[in-house]
KOLRO-507579 format. One line per field, with one value per residue: residue number from 1; x, y, z of N, C-alpha, C in turn; residue in one letter. Coordinates in steps of 0.001 Angstrom, whole numbers, m for minus. Example, Ala and Ser with C-alpha at 12.3 -4.5 7.8 and 13.67 -1.06 7.14 Angstrom:
# KOLRO-507579
pos c(1 | 2)
neast c(13190 | 12850)
nnorth c(m5690 | m2250)
nup c(7800 | 7080)
caeast c(12300 | 13670)
canorth c(m4500 | m1060)
caup c(7800 | 7140)
ceast c(13200 | 12900)
cnorth c(m3300 | 30)
cup c(7800 | 7870)
code c(A | S)
***
This chain:
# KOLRO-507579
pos c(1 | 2 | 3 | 4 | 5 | 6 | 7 | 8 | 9 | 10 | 11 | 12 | 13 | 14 | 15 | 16 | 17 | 18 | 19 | 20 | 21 | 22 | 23 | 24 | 25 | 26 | 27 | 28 | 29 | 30 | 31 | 32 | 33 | 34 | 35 | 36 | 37 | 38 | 39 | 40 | 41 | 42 | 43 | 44 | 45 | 46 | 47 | 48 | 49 | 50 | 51 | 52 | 53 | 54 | 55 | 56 | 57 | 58 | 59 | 60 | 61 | 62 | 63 | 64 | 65 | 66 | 67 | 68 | 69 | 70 | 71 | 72 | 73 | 74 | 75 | 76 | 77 | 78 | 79 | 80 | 81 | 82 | 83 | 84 | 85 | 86 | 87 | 88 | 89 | 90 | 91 | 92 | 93 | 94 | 95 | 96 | 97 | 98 | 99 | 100 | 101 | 102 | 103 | 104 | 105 | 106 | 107 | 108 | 109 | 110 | 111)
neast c(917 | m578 | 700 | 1086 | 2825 | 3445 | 5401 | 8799 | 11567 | 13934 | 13708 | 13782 | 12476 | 10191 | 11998 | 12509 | 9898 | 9358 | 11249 | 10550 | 7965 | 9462 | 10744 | 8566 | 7942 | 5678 | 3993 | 4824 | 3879 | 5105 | 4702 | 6067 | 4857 | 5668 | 6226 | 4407 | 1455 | m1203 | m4786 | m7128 | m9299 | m8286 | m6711 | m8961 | m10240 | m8222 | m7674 | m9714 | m10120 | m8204 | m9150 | m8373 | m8529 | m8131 | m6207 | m4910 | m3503 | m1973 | 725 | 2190 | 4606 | 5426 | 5449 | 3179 | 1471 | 557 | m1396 | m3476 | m4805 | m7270 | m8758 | m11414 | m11801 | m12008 | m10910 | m7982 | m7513 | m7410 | m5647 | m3538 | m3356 | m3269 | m219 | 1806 | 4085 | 2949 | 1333 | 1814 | 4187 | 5765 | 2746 | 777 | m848 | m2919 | m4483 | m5376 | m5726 | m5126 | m2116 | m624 | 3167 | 4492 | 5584 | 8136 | 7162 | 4460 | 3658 | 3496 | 1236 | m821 | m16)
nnorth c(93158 | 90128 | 86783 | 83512 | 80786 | 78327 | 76438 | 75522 | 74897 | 73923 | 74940 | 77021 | 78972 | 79252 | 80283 | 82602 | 83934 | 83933 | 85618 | 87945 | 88330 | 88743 | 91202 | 92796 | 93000 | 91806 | 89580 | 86703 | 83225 | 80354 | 77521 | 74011 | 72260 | 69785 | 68473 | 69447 | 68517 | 70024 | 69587 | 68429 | 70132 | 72333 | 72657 | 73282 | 75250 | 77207 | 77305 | 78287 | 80930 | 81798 | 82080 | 79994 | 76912 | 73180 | 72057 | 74076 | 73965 | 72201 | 70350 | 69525 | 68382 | 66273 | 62881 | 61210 | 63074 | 62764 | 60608 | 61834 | 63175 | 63029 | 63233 | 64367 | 67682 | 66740 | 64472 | 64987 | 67272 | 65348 | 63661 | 65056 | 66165 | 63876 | 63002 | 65378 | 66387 | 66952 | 69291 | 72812 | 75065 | 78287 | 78586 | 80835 | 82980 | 85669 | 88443 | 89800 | 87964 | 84635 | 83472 | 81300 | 81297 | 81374 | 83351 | 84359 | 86708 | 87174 | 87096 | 89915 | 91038 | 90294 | 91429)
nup c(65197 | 64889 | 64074 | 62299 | 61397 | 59600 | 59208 | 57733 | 58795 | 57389 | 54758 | 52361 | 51060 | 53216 | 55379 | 54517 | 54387 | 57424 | 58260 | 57049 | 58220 | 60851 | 60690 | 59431 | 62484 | 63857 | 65885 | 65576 | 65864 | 65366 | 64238 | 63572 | 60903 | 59990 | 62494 | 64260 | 62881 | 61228 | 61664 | 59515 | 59485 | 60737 | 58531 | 56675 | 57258 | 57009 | 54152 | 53393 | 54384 | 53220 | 50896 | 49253 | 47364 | 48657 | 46769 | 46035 | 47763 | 47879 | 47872 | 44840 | 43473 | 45407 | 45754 | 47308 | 46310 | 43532 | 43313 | 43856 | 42193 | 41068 | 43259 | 45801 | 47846 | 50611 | 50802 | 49559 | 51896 | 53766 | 53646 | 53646 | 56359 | 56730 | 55984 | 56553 | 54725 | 52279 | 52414 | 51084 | 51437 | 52692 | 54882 | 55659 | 58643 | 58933 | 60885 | 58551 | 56187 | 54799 | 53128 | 50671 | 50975 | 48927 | 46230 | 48806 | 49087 | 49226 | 51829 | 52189 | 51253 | 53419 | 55715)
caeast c(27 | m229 | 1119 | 1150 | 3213 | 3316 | 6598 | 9459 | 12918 | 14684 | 13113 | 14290 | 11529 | 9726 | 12469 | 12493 | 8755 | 9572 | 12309 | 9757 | 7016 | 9816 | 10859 | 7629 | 7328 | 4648 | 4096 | 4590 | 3291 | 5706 | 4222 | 6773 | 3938 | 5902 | 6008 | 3004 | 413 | m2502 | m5737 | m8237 | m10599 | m7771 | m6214 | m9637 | m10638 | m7052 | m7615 | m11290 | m9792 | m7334 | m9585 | m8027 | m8950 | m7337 | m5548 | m4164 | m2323 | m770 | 2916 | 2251 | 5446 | 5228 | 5104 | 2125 | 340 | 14 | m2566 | m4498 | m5112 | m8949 | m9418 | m12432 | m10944 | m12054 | m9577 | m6757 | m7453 | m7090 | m3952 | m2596 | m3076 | m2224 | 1191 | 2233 | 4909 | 2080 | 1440 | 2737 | 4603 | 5060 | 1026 | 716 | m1912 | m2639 | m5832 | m5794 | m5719 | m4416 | m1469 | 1317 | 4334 | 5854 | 6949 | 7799 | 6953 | 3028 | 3358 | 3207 | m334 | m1550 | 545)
canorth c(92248 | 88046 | 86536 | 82103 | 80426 | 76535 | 76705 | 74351 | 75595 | 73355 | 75358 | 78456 | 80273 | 79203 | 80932 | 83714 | 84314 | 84153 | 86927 | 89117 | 88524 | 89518 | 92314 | 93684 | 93484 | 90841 | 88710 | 85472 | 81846 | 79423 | 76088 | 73285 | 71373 | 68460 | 67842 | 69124 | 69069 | 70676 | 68964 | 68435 | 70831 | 73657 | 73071 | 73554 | 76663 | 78414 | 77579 | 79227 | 81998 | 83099 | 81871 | 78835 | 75127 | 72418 | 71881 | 75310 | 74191 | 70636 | 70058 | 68866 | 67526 | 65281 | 61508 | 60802 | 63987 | 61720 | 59657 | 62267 | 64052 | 63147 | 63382 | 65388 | 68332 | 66392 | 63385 | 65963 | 67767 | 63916 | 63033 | 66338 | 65963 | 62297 | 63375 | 66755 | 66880 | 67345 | 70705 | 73741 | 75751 | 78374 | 78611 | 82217 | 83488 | 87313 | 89092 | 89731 | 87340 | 83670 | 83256 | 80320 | 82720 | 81195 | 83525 | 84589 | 88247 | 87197 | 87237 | 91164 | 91648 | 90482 | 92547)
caup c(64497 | 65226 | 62660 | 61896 | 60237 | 59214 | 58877 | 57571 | 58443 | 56389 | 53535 | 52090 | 51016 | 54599 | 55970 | 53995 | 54803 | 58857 | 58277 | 56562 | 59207 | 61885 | 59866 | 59713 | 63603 | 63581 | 66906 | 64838 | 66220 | 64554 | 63923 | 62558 | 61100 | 59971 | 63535 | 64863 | 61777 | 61742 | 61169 | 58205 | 59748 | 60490 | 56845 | 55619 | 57743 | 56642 | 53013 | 53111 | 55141 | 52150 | 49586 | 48451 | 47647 | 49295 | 45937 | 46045 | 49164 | 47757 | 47293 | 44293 | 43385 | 46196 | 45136 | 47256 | 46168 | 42562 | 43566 | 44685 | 41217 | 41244 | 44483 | 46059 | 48559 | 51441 | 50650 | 49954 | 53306 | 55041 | 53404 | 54190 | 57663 | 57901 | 55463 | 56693 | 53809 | 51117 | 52284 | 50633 | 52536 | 54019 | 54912 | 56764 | 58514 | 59970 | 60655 | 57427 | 55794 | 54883 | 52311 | 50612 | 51019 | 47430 | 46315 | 49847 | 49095 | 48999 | 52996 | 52395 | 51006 | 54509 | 56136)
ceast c(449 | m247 | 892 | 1681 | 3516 | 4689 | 7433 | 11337 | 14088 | 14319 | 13450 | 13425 | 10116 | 10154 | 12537 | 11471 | 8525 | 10031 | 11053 | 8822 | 7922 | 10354 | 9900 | 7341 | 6137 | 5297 | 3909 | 4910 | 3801 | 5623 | 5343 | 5527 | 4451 | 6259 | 4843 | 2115 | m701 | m3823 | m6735 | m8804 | m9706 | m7237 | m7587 | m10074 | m9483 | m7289 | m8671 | m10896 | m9122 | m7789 | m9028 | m8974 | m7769 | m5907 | m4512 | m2764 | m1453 | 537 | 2420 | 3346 | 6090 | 4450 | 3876 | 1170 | 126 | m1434 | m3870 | m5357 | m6153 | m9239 | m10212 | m11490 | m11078 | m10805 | m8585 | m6458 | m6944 | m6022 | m3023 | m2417 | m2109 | m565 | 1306 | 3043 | 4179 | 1558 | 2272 | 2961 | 5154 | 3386 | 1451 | m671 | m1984 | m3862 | m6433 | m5513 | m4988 | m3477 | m267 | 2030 | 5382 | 4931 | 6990 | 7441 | 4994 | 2486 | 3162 | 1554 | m1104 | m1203 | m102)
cnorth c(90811 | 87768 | 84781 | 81585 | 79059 | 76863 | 75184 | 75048 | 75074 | 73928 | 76666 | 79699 | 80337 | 80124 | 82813 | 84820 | 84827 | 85623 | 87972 | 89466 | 89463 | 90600 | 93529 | 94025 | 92462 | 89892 | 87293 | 84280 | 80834 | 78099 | 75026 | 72045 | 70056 | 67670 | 67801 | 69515 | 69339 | 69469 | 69213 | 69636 | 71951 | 74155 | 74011 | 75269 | 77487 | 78433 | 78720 | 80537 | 82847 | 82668 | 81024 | 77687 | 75008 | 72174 | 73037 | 74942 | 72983 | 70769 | 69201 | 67769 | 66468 | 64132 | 61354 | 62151 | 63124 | 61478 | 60611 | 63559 | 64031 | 63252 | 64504 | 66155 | 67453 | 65225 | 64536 | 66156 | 66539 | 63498 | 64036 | 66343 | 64641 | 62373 | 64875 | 67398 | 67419 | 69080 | 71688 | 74601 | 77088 | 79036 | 79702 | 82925 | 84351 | 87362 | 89611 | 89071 | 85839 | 83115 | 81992 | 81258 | 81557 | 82221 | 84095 | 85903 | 88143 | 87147 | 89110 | 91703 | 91331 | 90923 | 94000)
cup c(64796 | 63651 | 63121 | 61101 | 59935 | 58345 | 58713 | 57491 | 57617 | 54649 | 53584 | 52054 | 52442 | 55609 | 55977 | 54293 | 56624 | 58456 | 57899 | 57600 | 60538 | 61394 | 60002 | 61422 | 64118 | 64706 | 66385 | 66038 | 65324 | 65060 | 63079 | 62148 | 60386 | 61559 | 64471 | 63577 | 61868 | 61243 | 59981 | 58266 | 59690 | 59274 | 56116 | 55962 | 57672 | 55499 | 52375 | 52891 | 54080 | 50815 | 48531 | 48753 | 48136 | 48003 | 45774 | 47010 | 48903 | 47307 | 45966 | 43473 | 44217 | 45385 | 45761 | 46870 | 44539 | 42334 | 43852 | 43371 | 41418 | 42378 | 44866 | 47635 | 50034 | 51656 | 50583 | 51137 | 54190 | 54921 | 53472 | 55928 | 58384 | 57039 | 55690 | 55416 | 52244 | 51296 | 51902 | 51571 | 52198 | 53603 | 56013 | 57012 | 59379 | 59775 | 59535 | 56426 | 55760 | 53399 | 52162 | 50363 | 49752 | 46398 | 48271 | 50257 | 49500 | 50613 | 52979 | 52150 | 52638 | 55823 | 57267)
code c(X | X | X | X | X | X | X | X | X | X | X | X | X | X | X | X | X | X | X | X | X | X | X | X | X | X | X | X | X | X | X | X | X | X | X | X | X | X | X | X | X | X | X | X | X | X | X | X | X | X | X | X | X | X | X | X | X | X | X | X | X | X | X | X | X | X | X | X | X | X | X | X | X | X | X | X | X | X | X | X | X | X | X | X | X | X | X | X | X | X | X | X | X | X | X | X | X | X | X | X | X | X | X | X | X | X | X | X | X | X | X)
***
């Protein structure tokens, strides 16, 4: 199975989520997207994909995620792209489906 993962290895439960994907066997595509971040359009077509809003996917304890309380998902999606660190992580995505692996067990339902 292809696996994706918007990964942050400085992060535990990012890591945690890899291990499981290679665990299972899973031809995983590891993305560091604080270096390469994905765009508005791919955030928005992964969130669809596993049935989230954009809000679903914010770091919210990120200082500039704040500002962004009222914001409509389209603003989110733009300041997620142009700040990579506002995304929650890890973001995983398999043929079946698209999951945030916190806890990092929630990479198993798409499995």
């Amino acid at each position: 199975m292809k696996a994706t993962i918007l990964h942050n290895p400085r992060c535990s439960k990012s890591r945690e989520a890899l291990a499981l994907l290679n665990e299972a066997g899973a031809d995983v595509t590891v993305i560091e997207y604080l270096k390469t971040p994905p765009s508005a359009e791919e955030l928005a077509r992964l969130y669809a994909k596993g049935g989230l809003s954009p809000r679903d996917g914010l770091r919210k304890a990120e200082a500039e995620a704040k500002v962004l309380a009222d914001a409509d998902d389209a603003t989110v999606l733009a300041a997620m792209a142009a700040h990579p660190i506002l995304i929650e992580r890890p973001l995983v995505e398999t043929p079946n489906g698209v999951v945030i692996g916190r806890p990092p067990e929630a990479v198993r339902s798409i499995l």
